[in-house]
Structure formats: C-alpha cells, structure tokens
ROTOR-575603 format. One line per 4 residues: number of its first residue (from 1); for each residue x, y, z of C-alpha. Coordinates in Angstrom, 3 decimals, decimal comma. Each point is the difference from the previous one (the first is absolute). Example, Ala and Ser with C-alpha at 12.3 -4.5 7.8 and 13.67 -1.06 7.14 Angstrom:
<rs>
1 = 12,300/-4,500/7,800; 1,370/3,440/-0,660;
</rs>
This chain:
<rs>
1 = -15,434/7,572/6,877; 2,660/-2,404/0,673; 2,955/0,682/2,118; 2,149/-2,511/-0,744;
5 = 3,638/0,900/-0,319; 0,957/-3,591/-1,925; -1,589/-2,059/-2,115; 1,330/-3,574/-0,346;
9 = -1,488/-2,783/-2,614; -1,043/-3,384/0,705; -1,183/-2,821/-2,394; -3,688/0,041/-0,067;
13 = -1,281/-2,277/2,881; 2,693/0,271/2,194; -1,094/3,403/1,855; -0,032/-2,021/3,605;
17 = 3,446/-1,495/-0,582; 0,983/3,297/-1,423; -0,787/2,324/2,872; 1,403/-2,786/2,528;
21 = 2,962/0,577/-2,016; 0,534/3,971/0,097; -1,188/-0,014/3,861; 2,625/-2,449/-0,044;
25 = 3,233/2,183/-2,001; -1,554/3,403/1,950; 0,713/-1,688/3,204; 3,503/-0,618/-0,898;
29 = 0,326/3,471/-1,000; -1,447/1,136/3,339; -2,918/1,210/-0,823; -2,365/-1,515/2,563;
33 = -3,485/0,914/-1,392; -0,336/0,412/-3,792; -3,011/0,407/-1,312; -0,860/-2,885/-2,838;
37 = -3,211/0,351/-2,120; -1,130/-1,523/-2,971; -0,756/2,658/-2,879; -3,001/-0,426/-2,570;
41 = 2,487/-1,255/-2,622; 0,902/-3,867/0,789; 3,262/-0,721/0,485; 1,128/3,137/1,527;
45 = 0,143/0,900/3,243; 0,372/3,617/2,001; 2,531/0,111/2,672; 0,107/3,020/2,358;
49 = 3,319/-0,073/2,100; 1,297/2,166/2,314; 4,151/-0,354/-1,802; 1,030/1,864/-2,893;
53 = -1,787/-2,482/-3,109; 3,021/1,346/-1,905; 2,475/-1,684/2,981; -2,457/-3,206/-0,041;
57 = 0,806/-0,692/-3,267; 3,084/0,447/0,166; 0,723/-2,219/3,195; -2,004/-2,768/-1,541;
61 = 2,459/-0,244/-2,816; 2,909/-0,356/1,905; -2,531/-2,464/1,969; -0,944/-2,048/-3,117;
65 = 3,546/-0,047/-1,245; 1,399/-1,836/3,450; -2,899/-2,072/-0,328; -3,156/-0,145/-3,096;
69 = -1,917/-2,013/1,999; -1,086/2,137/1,754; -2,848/1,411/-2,620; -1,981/-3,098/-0,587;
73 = -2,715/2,227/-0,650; 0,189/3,387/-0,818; 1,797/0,762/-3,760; 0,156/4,134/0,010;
77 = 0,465/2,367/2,851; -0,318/3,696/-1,267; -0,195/3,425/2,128; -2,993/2,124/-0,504;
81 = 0,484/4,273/0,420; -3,331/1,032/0,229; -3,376/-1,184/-1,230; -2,637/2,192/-1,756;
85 = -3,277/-1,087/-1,900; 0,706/-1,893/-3,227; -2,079/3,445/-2,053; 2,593/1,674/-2,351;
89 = -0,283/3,174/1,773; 1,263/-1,193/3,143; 2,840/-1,912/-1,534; 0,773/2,824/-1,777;
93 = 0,230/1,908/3,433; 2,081/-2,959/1,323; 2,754/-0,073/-2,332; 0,229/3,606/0,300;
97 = 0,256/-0,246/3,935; 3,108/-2,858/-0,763; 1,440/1,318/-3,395; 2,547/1,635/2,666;
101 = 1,806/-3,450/0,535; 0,915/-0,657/-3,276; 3,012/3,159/0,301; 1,192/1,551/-3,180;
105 = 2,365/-2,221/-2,772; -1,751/-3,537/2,032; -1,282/-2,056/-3,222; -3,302/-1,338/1,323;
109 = -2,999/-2,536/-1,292; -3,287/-0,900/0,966; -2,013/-2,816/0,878; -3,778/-0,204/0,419;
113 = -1,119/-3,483/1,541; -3,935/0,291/-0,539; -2,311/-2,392/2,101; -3,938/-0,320/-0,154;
117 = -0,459/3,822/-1,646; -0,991/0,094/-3,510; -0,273/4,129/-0,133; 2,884/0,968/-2,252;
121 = 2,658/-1,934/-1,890; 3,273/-0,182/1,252; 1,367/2,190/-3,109; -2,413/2,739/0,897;
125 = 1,335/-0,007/3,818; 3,554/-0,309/-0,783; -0,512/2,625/-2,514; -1,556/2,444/2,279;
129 = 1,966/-0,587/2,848; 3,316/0,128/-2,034; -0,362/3,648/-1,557; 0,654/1,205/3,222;
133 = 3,506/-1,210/0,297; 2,458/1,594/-1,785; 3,225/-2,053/0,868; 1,258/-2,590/-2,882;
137 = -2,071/-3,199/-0,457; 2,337/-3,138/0,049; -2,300/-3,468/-0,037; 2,881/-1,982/-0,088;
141 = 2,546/1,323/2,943; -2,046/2,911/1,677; 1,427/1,428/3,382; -3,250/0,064/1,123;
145 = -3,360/-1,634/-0,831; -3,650/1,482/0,427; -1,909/-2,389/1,556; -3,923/-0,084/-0,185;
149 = -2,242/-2,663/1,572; -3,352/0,252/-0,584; -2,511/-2,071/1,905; -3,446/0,873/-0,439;
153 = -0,853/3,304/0,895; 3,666/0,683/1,802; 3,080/0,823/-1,612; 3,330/-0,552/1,921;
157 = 3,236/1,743/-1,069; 3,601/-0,685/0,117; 3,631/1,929/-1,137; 2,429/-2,856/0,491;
161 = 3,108/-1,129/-1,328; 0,392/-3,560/-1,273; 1,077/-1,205/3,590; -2,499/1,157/1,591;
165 = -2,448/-2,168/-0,434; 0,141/-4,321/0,219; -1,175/-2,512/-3,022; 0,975/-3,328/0,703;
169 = -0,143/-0,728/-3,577; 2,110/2,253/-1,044; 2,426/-0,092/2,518; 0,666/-3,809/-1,048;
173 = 0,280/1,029/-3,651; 2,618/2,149/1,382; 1,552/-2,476/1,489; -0,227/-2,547/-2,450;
177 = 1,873/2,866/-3,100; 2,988/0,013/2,824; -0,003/-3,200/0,062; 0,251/-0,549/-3,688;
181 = 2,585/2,464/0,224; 2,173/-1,722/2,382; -0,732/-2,954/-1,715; 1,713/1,577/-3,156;
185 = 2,754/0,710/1,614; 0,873/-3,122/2,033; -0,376/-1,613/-3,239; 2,618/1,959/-1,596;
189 = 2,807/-0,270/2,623;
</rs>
C-alpha cells in the first residue's frame, strides 16, 4: 500500500524533471529527504515528506506567488489523509474513519480522480461513499471537499479546504478573474 502523504501531477514524460523539481521545493521547505516515487498512473507522482503536506502546500503558494517560475514542472500538489485499497468496502471504511473532519453545518463536495482501475464507475463510488455523510452537499462553494484518488488497487483520501491543496492552473485562472477585475475598475476611474 502506498504511503505517500502528497500526490503532485506532472505532464506525462516529464517524471525525471518532475521529481528533480519537488526534491527541489522540499529542500526549500527543509525537508532534507523526501521520498519521490513514480505511481502506476503516468503523470503522477507519490511524495512522502516528513512536513505537514497540508503546510507544503500552503508554503508553495506563497512560494509561487513571489515567484511562478518556480513550478516548471509540476501543475497540482494535493495532501493525501490516508490510503486504503481502491474495493468499495474499504472506502467505505475510509470515509467513515475521516467523515469526522467535515464538523457539523461545513457544506462539503467530493471528488474522485480515477487512474488505471476500471472496477466501478465513478457515480457508483461517489454514491456509496456519499450516503455516509450527512452534512449539506454544496458543489459549487463547499467548506470542505472529499477527495478520492484512486490508483490501481490503492485509494488515497483527503478532507481539505480549497487552500489546501496547489493547481497551477487554477491558481492563474484566479489570478487572471482579479485581474479582469482590476482591469474594470482602472478603466472606470
């Protein structure tokens, strides 16, 4: 079973560049001997670090904000809770072990990233796994999101809030609506 505590993606083909990279951002961050493996599923890559992934991610924004060059590489940094095998079952029994983190009145979604495993749908896991949480679904503006990873046989779970884990992608889209913004209202002074 994996034991990874992040997962970070990578375009396909760069996994060298990739892992030179988070040895690279991990070292900054002070952690002197991460663990980098590639997974079965190209393009992502299991990171094992002895920090908080939660306080990774976070530090790498305020890294990438000062300056985006630094991920050349990498596009999504995201925390992993605890991994189980990818049978319903046992991600049944995994939700139920985090359900605890999502604390009464939180609005919550899910997310099920599915990678080389073909053994249910991803409307018959998030339908199973969701039953057992009872707080308010909100897909648009949750408090907290469900996060489900499968990769092969493995299934790694997350409870995080929107900040706690990194997209590149999205972070410039971000970026780029303030911008716009701005833009608006330079234009009207």
């Amino acid at each position: 079973m994996y034991e990874f505590n992040l997962l970070v993606s990578c375009l396909w083909g760069a996994h060298m560049r990739a892992k030179e990279e988070i040895l690279r951002v991990l070292r900054t961050l002070d952690d002197e001997n991460p663990l980098v493996k590639r997974t079965v599923a190209k393009g992502i890559i299991g990171v094992k670090t002895s920090l908080d992934p939660r306080e990774v991610v976070h530090r790498l924004r305020r890294m990438f904000n000062k300056d985006p060059f630094i991920l050349q590489q990498t596009t999504k940094w995201m925390p992993v809770d605890l991994w189980t095998h990818s049978d319903i079952n046992s991600m049944r029994d995994a939700v139920k072990v985090l359900r605890s983190k999502i604390r009464v009145g939180e609005k919550w979604r899910m997310i099920v990233e599915k990678r080389r495993y073909t053994q249910y749908p991803k409307i018959e896991i998030i339908t199973a796994l969701a039953e057992l949480i009872d707080e308010k679904v909100d897909l648009e503006n949750p408090d907290k999101i469900l996060r489900v990873d499968i990769i092969g046989r493995y299934a790694g779970f997350s409870v995080l809030t929107p900040q706690d884990f990194f997209s590149v992608s999205k972070h410039y889209l971000k970026v780029m609506k303030l911008n716009r913004g701005t833009t608006r209202i330079y234009n009207r002074i």
